[in-house]
C-alpha positions in Angstrom: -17.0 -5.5 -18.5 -19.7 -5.8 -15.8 -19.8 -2.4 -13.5 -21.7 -3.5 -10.9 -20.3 -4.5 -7.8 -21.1 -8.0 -7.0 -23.1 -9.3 -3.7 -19.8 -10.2 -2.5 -18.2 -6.5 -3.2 -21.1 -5.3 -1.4 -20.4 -6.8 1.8 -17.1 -6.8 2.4 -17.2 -3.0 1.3 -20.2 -2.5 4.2 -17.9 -5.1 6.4 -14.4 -2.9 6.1 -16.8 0.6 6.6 -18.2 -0.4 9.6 -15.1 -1.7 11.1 -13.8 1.6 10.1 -16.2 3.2 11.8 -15.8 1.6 15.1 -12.5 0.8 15.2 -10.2 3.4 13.5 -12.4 6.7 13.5 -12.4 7.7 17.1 -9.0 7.4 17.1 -7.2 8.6 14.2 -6.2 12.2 15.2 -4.6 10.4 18.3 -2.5 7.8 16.3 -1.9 11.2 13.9 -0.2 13.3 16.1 1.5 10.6 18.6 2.6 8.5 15.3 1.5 5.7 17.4 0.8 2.2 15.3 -1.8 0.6 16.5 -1.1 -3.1 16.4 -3.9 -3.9 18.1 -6.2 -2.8 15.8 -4.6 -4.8 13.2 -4.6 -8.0 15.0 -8.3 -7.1 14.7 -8.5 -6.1 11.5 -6.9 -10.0 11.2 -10.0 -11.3 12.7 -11.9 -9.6 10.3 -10.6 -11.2 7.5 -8.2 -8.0 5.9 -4.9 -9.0 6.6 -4.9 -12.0 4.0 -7.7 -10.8 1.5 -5.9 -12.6 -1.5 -4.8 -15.2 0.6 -6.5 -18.7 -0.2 -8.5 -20.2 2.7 -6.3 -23.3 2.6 -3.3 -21.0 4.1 -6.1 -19.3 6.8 -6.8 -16.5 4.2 -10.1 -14.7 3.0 -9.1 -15.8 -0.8 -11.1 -12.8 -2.3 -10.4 -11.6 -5.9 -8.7 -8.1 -6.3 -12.0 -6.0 -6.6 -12.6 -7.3 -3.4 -9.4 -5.9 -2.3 -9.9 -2.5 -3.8 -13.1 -2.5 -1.9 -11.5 -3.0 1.6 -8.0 -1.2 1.2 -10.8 1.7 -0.2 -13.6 1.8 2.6 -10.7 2.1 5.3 -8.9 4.8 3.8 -12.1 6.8 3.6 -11.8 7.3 7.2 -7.7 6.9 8.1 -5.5 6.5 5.0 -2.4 5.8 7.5 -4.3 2.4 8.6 -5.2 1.9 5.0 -1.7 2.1 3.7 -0.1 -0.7 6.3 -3.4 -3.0 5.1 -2.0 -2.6 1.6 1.4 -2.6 2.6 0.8 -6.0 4.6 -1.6 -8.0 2.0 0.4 -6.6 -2.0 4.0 -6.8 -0.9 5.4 -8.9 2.1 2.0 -11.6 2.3 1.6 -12.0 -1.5 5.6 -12.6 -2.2 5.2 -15.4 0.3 1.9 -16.2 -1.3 3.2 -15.9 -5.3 6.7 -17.4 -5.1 6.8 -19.2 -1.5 6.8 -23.0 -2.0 4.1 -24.8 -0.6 6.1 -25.5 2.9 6.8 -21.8 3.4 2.9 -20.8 2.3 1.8 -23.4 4.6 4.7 -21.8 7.5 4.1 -18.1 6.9 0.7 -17.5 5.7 -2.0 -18.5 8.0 0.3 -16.5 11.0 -0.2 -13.4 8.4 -3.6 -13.8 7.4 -5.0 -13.8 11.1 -2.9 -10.8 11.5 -0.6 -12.6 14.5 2.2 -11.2 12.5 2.5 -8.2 10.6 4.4 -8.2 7.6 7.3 -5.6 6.1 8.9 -6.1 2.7 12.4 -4.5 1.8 13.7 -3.4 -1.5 14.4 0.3 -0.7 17.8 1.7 0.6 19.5 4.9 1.4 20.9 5.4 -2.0 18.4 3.2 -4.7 14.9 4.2 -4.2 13.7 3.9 -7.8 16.9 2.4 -9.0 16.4 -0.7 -7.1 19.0 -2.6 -9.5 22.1 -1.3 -7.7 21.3 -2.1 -4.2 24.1 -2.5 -2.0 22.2 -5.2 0.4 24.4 -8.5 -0.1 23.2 -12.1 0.7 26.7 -14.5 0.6 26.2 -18.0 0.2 28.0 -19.5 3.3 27.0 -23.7 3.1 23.2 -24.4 3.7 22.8 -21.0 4.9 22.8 -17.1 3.9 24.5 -14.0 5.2 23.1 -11.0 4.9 24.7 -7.7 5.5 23.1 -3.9 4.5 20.3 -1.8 5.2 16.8 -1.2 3.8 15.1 2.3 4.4 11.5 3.5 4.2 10.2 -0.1 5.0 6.8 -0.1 6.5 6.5 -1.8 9.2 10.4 -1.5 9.9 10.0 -2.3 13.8 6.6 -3.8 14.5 7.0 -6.2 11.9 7.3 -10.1 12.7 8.5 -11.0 9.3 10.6 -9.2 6.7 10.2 -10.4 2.8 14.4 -9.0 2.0 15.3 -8.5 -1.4 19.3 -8.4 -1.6 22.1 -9.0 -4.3 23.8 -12.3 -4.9 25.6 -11.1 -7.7 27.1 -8.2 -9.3 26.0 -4.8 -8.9 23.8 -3.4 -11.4 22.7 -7.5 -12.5 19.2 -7.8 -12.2 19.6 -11.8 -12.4 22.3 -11.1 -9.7 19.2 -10.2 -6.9 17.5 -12.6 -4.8 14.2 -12.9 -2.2 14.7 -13.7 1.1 12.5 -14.5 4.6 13.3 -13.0 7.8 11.9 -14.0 10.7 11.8 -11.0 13.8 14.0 -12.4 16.7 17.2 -13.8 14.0 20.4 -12.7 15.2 21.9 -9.6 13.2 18.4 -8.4 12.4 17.5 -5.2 14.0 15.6 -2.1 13.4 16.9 1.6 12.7 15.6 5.3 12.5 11.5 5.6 12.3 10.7 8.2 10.1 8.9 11.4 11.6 6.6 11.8 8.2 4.8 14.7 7.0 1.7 12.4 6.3 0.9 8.8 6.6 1.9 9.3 10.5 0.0 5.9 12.1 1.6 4.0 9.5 5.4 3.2 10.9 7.9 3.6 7.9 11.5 2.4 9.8 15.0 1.3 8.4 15.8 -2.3 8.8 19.9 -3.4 9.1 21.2 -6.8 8.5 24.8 -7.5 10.3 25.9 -10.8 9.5 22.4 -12.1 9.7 22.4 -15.9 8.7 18.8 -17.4 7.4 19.0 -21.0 6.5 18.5 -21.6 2.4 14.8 -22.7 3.4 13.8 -19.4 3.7 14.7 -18.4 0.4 12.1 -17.4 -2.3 12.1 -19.0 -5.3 15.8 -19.5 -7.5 18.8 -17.5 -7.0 19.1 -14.5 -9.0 14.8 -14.0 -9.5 14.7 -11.7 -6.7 14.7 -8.8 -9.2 11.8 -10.0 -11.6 9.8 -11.0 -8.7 9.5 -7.7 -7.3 8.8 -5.8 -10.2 5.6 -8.9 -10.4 4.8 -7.5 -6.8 5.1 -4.1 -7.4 2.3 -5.1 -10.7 -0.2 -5.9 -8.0 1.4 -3.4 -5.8 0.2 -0.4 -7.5 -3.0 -1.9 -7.2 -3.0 -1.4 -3.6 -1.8 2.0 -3.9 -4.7 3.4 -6.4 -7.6 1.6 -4.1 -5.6 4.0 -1.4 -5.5 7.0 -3.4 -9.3 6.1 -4.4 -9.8 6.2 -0.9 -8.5 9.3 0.0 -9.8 11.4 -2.4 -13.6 9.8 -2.0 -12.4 10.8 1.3 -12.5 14.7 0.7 -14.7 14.7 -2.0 -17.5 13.6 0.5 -15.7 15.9 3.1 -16.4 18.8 0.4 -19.9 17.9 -0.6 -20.8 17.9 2.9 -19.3 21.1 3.9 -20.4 23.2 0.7 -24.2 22.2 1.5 -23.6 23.4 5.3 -21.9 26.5 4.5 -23.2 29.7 4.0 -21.9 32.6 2.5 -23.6 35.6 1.2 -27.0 33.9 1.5 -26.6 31.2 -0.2 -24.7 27.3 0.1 -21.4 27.4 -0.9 -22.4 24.6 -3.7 -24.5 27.0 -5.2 -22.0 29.3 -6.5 -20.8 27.9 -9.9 -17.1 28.3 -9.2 -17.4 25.1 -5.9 -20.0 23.7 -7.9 -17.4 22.9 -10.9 -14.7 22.2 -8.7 -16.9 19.1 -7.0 -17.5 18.4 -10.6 -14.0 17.8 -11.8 -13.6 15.7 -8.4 -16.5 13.8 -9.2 -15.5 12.9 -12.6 -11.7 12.5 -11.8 -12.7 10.0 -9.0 -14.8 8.1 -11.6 -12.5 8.2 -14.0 -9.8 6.5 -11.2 -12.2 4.1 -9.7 -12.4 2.5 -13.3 -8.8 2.2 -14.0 -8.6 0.4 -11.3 -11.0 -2.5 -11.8 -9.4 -2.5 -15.5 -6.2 -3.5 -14.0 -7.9 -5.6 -10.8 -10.1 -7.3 -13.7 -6.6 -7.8 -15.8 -5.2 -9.3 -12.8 -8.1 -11.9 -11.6 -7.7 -13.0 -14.9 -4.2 -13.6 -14.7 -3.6 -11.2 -18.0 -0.4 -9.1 -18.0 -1.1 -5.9 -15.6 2.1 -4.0 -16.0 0.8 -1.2 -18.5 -2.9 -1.0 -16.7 -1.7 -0.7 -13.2 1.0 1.7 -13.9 -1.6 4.0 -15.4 -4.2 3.0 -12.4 -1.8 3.9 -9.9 -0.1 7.2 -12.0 -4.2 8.6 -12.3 -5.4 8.0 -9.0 -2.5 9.2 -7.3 -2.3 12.2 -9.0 -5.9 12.9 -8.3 -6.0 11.8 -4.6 -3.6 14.8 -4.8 -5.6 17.0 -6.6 -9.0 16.7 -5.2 -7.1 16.4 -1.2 -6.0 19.8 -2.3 -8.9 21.5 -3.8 -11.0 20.3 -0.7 -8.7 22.4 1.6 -9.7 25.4 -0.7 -13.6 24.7 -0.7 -13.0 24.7 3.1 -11.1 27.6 3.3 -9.5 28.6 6.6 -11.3 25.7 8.4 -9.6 23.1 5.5 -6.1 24.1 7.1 -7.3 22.9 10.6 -7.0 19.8 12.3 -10.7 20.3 13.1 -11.9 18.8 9.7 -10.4 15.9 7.9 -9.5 17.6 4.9 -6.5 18.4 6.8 -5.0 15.5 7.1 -6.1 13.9 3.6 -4.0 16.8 2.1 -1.1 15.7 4.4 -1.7 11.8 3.4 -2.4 12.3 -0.2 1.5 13.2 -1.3 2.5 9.6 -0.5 0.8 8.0 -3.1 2.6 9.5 -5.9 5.9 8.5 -4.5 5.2 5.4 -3.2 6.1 2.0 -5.1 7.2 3.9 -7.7 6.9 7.9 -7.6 4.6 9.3 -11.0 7.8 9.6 -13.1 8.5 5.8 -12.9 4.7 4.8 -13.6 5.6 6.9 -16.8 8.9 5.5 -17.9 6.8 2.0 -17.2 3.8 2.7 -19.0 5.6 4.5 -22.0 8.1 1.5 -21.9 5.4 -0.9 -22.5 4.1 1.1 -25.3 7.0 1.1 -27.2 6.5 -3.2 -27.3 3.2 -2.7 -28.7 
């Protein structure tokens, strides 16, 4: 494998830092503690070319590969994972459904309105009572003529109220049939499609996580994705790439406080001397270093594995499993190099700490990545 990052790599990692810079940063203890969602800055985040990174030009997209992706979804969660996570959230689940099983009337309906970030996507497998057993939803879709009625609720959906489009996965079948499950399109604005409770999260606060409800909501069959009954393998495809998203997020974060930490242990003095200088920080910033490097190539395994349209399922579970769990790890150890100032909201540690625990739950919480990666080992 080659480990340099490309020309390309290069500037769309400067590209999504300085946009960062400018546009999130002096703002993101604001959208923190108001849980505001700042659409605007996504409609400019549109212009900028991150809100249809795998999206081919044709449909209005960037069509960048997935180490591009990790690059961008990366750069902006060094500064506000919140913003980073709805990025991901909008390009891996709800954009590339449309993009991977959409046929080429819906693509050519859908995307370009997503890519330019005119409408923000949500995507909906989650409910009340299946999180990680999404098999036995409860969400029905009844075939009634040329069209669909939809009845249930999906929780934890990001994007829940501001989104203009929903990607629904429901049941058209029995309960507990994973051929009985089908994709759906939901346009903002179709009767019987509303929005519930927002979330009040412990982390993650800018980016809105809301229930959405479906009462007797009728989409025409033209907005459903692919056959009847793929609904189920479809998601598990997007939850492949999915996981993806969520490592270059937890990469993010904990690059995030690692150069939060460096920073501070070469300000800080104590007992005459930098904080880096005593052995005990110094090995701590060692084990972040390595633990970071160590995530950071997982991931462009499993983004290499994926631009190369090789099966992903093993590497990205283990991508996503390791980085979380470090993002974690080194958000946390960064509050104790900080000390008493790490639990303030005057340095970002803080809130890194706060946003870090999301990841490992997340499209799939650790355990799952676990039951997937040791399932795929067992076909070996």
């Amino acid at each position: 494998m080659n480990f340099s990052y490309s020309e390309t790599q290069k500037i769309v990692a400067e590209t999504a830092r300085d946009f960062s810079e400018k546009y999130i940063r002096p703002n993101v203890m604001k959208w923190d503690e108001s849980q505001e969602f700042p659409v605007e800055v996504f409609r400019k985040a549109g212009e900028m070319g991150f809100m249809g990174i795998l999206v081919p030009e044709v449909y209005g997209g960037s069509g960048l590969d997935y180490h591009q992706y990790i690059a961008i979804v990366e750069e902006i969660s060094k500064v506000d994972p919140s913003i980073g996570l709805s990025i991901a959230a909008h390009n891996s689940l709800c954009t590339n459904h449309i993009l991977s099983f959409g046929n080429e009337e819906q693509k050519r309906k859908w995307l370009p309105k997503l890519a330019s970030g005119e409408w923000i996507g949500a995507w909906g497998i989650t409910e009340h009572n299946t999180g990680s057993d999404a098999g036995g939803m409860s969400t029905t879709a009844v075939r009634d003529g040329d069209f669909w009625v939809l009845n249930g609720a999906k929780n934890f959906i990001t994007h829940g109220k501001s989104g203009q489009i929903a990607v629904v996965i429901a049941r058209t079948g029995e309960k507990g049939d994973k051929h009985g499950i089908t994709a759906f399109v939901v346009e903002r604005g179709t009767p019987g499609f509303s929005s519930g409770k927002k979330e009040n999260k412990l982390g993650m606060r800018a980016s809105e996580t809301a229930e959405i409800i479906f009462q007797d909501c009728r989409i025409p069959d033209s907005n459903r994705l692919g056959e009847v009954g793929d609904g189920f393998i479809q998601a598990m495809k997007i939850l492949d790439g999915g996981r993806i998203s969520i490592g270059a997020l937890s990469l993010g974060i904990a690059k995030g406080a690692y150069e939060a930490s460096v920073k501070y242990a070469k300000e800080r003095m104590q007992f005459g001397q930098r904080l880096i200088d005593f052995q005990s920080i110094a090995f701590k910033i060692a084990d972040m270093a390595t633990e970071i490097e160590a995530s950071e190539l997982l991931l462009h395994k499993a983004a290499y594995l994926k631009n190369t349209n090789q099966k992903v399922t093993q590497q990205g579970a283990m991508a996503k499993m390791y980085a979380s769990e470090v993002c974690v790890k080194v958000s946390t150890e960064a509050i104790q190099i900080h000390g008493g100032y790490g639990y303030t909201k005057d340095f970002p540690v803080e809130k890194f700490f706060r946003d870090s625990k999301l990841c490992t739950i997340g499209e799939g919480t650790t355990e799952i990545q676990k039951l997937v990666i040791s399932r795929n080992i067992d076909k070996a």
